[in-house]
N, C-alpha and C positions, 0 to 999 in steps of 0.2 A: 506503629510500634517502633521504638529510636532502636531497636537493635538490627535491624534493616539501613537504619543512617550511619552506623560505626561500623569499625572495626577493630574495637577495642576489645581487651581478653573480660572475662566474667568477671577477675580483682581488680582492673581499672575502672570496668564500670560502677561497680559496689564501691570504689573512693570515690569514683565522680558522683556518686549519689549523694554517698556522706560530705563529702565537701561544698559539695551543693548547698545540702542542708545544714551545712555549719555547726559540725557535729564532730566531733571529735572521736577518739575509736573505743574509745573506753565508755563513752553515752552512749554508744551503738550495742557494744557488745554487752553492756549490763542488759540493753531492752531486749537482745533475741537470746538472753542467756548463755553467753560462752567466753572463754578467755579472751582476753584481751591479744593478747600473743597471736591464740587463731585468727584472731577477725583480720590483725597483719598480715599474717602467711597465707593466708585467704585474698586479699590485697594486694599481694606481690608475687601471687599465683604458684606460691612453695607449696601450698596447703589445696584439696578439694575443698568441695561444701558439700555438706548430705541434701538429696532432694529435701528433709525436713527442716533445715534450717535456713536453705532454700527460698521455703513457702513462708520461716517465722521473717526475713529480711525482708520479702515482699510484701508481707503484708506489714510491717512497720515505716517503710517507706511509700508506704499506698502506691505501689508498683505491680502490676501483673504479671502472678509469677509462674504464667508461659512466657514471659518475657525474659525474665532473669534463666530461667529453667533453657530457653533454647541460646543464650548468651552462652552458659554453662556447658550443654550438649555438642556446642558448635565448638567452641575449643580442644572438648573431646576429640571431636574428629577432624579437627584440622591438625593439630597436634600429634595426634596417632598418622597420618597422611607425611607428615613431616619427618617423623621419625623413622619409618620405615622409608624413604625417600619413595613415596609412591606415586604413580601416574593420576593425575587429575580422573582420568577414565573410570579409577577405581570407584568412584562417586555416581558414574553412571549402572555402573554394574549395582554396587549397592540401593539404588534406587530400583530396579529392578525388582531385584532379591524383598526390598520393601512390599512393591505393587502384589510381589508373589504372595508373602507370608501374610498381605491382610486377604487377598483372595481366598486363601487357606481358610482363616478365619470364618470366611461368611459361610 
């Protein structure tokens, strides 16, 4: 999976896709239905994406969208990590608290 090889935010990769594909933003944002404007600010990471529009970008650039989707979730949290100037350890602890909550589950 290339999101393993970057470390690019989820709007850079979504231009590296489109640019790739030699597409313009406006050919993009007609085929997953949305502003033109959003697809930018989505782009230049002003704007989120919904996991649904998410899944409609993946699948028009025949992309796997846990691919895109954890591009997307990792910004999340790197971003919240940055903001609150928080300690790398926080990550460990959260992963914990993961192992917990699907134990719960079972």
């Amino acid at each position: 999976m290339t999101y393993l090889k970057s470390y690019k935010t989820f709007g850079e990769h979504l231009r590296t896709l489109r640019e790739t594909a030699g597409l313009t933003l406006k050919e993009v944002a007609e085929n997953v239905e949305i502003d033109i404007s959003l697809l930018a600010k989505i782009e230049r990471n002003e704007r989120q994406p919904t996991k649904q529009l998410i899944k409609k970008i993946s699948k028009y650039f025949k992309v796997d969208d846990k691919e895109l989707l954890n591009e997307f979730l990792s910004d999340q949290i790197a971003y919240k990590i940055l903001d609150e100037e928080a300690d790398l350890n926080v990550l460990k602890v959260a992963e914990k608290k993961i192992k917990y909550g699907i134990a719960k589950l079972k």
